[in-house]
Structure formats: C-alpha cells, structure tokens
ZAMARGU-4260 file (C-alpha; in steps of 0.2 Angstrom, whole numbers, plus 5000, padded with zeros to 4 digits):
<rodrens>
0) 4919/4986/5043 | 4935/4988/5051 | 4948/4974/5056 | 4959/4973/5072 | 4977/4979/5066
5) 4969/4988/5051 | 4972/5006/5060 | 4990/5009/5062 | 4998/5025/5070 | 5011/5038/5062
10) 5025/5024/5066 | 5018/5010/5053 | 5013/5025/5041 | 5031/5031/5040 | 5039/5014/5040
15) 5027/5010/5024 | 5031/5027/5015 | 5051/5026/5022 | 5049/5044/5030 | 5054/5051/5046
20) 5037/5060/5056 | 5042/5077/5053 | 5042/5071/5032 | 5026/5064/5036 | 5017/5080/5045
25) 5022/5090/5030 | 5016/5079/5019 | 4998/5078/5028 | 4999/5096/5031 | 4998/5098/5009
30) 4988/5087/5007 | 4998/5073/5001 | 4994/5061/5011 | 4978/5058/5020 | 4975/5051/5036
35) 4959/5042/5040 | 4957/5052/5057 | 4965/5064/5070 | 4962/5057/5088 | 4962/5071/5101
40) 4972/5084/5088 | 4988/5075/5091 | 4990/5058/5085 | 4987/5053/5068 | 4978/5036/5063
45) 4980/5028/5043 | 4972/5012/5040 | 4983/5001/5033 | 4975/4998/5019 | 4978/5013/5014
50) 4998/5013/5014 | 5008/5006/5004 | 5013/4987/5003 | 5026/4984/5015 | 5044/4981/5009
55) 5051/4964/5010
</rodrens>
C-alpha cells in the first residue's frame, strides 16, 4: 500500500543522494539507481523509502 508523500520526484531523490539531476539521469540510465516508475517518459518517480535517510 502506498502513503501520501511516500512518492517523491527527481528533486527529493537528488537532495537525498546530494546529486545534481544530470548525476541522477546518469545514474539511472546504468542502472545505479532505480526508480519506482517513469510517468509520461519524462519525469521520474522514487518512493521514499527507497532513498536514503535524510541528513540532519
């Protein structure tokens, strides 16, 4: 089952791994990281549990 605010965007996912997009695409692209989905070939979605913890 899925929460409200457990999908985040590339935004959230680059804050978390402390990358810029481009890092991020690259990273995807070799498989590195996974995202959960790929809405309309564009814009990538990561569930946040997925991510790692945030950095106080």
């Amino acid at each position: 089952m899925i929460w409200p605010g457990q999908l985040v965007g590339s935004k959230v996912a680059c804050e978390r791994y402390g990358i810029d997009r481009s890092t991020l695409v690259r990273r995807i692209q070799t498989g590195q990281i996974t995202p959960l989905a790929r809405l309309d070939g564009a814009a990538y979605v990561f569930d946040l549990g997925d991510l790692p913890a945030a950095k106080a």
